[in-house]
C-alpha positions, 0 to 999 in steps of 0.5 A: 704688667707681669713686673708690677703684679707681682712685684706689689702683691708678693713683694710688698706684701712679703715685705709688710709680713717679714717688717711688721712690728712685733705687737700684731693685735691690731688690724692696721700696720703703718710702715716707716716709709709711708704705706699702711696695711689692714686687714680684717682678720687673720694672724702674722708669725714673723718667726715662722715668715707666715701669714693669713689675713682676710679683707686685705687692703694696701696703701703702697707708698707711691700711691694706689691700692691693692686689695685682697679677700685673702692672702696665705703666706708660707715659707720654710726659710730653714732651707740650707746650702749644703755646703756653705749651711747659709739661711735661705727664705723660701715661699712655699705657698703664696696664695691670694684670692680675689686679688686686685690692684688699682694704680693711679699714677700708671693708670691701670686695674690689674685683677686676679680671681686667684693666684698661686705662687709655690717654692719661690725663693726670694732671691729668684723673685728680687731678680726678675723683678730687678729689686737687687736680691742677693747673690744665691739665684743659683743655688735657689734655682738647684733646690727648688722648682718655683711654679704659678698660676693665675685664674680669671685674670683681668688688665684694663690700661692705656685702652686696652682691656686683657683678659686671661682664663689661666696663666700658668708657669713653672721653673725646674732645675736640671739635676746631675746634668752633663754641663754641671750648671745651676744655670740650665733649667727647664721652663714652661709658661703657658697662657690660654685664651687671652682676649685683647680688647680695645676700650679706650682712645689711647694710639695703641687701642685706636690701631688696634681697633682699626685693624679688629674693624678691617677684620670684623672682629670684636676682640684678638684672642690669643694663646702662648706656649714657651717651654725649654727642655734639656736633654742629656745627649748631647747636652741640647737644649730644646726651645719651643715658642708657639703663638696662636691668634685664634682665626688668624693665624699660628706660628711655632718655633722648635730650637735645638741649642747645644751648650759646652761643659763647664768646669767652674759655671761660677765663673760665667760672670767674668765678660771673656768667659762669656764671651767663650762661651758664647763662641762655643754655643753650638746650633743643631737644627730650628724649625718654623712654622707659620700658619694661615688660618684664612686671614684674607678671608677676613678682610674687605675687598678694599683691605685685599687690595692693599694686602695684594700690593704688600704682598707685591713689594715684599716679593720684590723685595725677597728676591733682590735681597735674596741670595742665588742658592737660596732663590728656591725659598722664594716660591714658597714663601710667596705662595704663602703670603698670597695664598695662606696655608702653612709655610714650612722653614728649618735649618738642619746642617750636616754638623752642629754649627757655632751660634756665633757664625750667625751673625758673621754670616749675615754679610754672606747671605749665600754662605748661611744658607750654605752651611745651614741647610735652610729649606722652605716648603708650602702646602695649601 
């Protein structure tokens, strides 16, 4: 959903902007590879990269339309590397109002009653969006902050209806940071109030549906949380992922990462440098916590039976799986799932361990739990 909103209204639109011909007195664009542009009113400067038109409609080429009540483009495309004095294309400001798009191939409505784009720079945008871009991420990354925000979002596809209140992000960069990389940013994204409906008949709306019914809920709200922070002690990275299902439940991951410094973060492409890095990436302590917010009690009594003898053959099959020093886990993790509460999990070694260990050790269950002090506790 993400990759085909933004890569139609800002891409494309970004594109008809910097790709316009030269005479723009007129109200309609056609482009060579098949897509048109009108709008309205409003005013293009292909020398300055900006833009402001009203009453926006756009044919892409593969078929579909886009329409908009507004859309502002600016950009300071003068902004340099200071060492290798390269021209960089900077948007400072995307802003599109009443925003909406209509696919007939993918068959979906994708709608925003605003939407904001600050500091992007083209590269960053090419990249995510995997249209190749140039070879600058970083240093795009090392002068601006990109930020975004959605309002009143609304995505009706394959039977299921989305709905969002505010979606918000942003990247910063790490100046004068210990490791001395471009590529440790801190991150946030955050998502309120989603509402998840199903419409349609498609299999995905069809379970979702059934699992809604079982609950007696009409529709599945949910919020998310994602941030990463750097900190200078130590050169840790703090990841923090919380999910919240309202009336249902929550789960909420807090990770401690430490990363080495590198001499020439340029190199890290090179496979046997990422390799050593990635050998060298060292594990501090997680946390995470689930909690029940009386999920049973929205379920039938036919559900609860069923949910019971689930619950019975995951006890089972914990304790055949689990390792002997790490049969105290057990308790806690069954009074959970049979009584609700929240479940406590964290991993905290006496000494930083390698992220890399992780994996060696999932042959040795009872050397993981071992050297990386996994603990559970519950509380009703």
């Amino acid at each position: 959903m993400k990759k085909h909103f933004t890569s139609y209204i800002l891409i494309t639109i970004l594109a008809v902007v910097v790709n316009a011909p030269l005479s723009f007195s007129q109200t309609s664009i056609s482009l060579s590879n098949g897509a048109a542009l009108y709008y309205q009113s409003g005013d293009i400067n292909l020398s300055e990269y900006s833009s402001e038109m009203n009453d926006v409609i756009y044919h892409p080429p593969d078929g579909g339309i886009l329409t908009a009540e507004s859309i502002k483009i600016q950009t300071d495309k003068h902004t340099q590397d200071e060492n290798s004095k390269t021209n960089k294309t900077i948007y400072k400001l995307v802003e599109i109002n009443k925003g909406k798009i209509a696919s007939i191939q993918e068959q979906y409505n994708l709608s925003a009653d605003s939407i904001e784009l600050r500091d992007f720079p083209h590269s960053l945008i090419a990249q995510l969006l995997e249209l190749g871009g140039d070879d600058n991420l970083s240093w795009d990354i090392k002068r601006t902050s990109p930020k975004l925000e959605f309002l009143d979002v609304d995505f009706r596809g394959h039977g299921i209806i989305a709905e969002a209140e505010k979606i918000k992000g942003s990247i910063n960069p790490i100046f004068n940071n210990p490791a001395n990389s471009p590529r440790l940013v801190n991150f946030e994204l955050l998502i309120e109030n989603s509402d998840i409906i199903p419409v349609g008949d498609s299999k995905l709306a069809t379970r979702l549906a059934s699992t809604l019914t079982d609950l007696e809920l009409q529709k599945l709200t949910l919020s998310l949380l994602a941030k990463s922070q750097f900190l200078q002690i130590d050169n840790i990275q703090r990841m923090e992922l919380r999910l919240t299902a309202s009336q249902l439940f929550s789960v909420a991951i807090t990770l401690y990462i430490e990363y080495p410094i590198l001499e020439n973060p340029t190199e890290l492409e090179e496979s046997e440098l990422a390799i050593k890095l990635l050998q060298q990436i060292k594990f501090h302590k997680m946390k995470i916590e689930l909690e029940d917010f009386g999920l049973n009690s929205w379920l039938p009594d036919a559900r609860v039976n069923e949910y019971q003898s689930s619950a019975k053959k995951l006890q089972n099959l914990v304790l055949a799986t689990m390792p002997a020093n790490g049969q105290r886990l057990t308790t806690p993790i069954m009074q959970f799932v049979y009584n609700g509460g929240k479940l406590t999990r964290t991993s905290h070694p006496s000494t930083p361990q390698p992220v890399a260990l992780i994996v060696s050790m999932l042959l040795f269950p009872d050397l993981l739990v071992e050297k990386f002090a996994i603990s559970s506790e519950h509380h009703p």
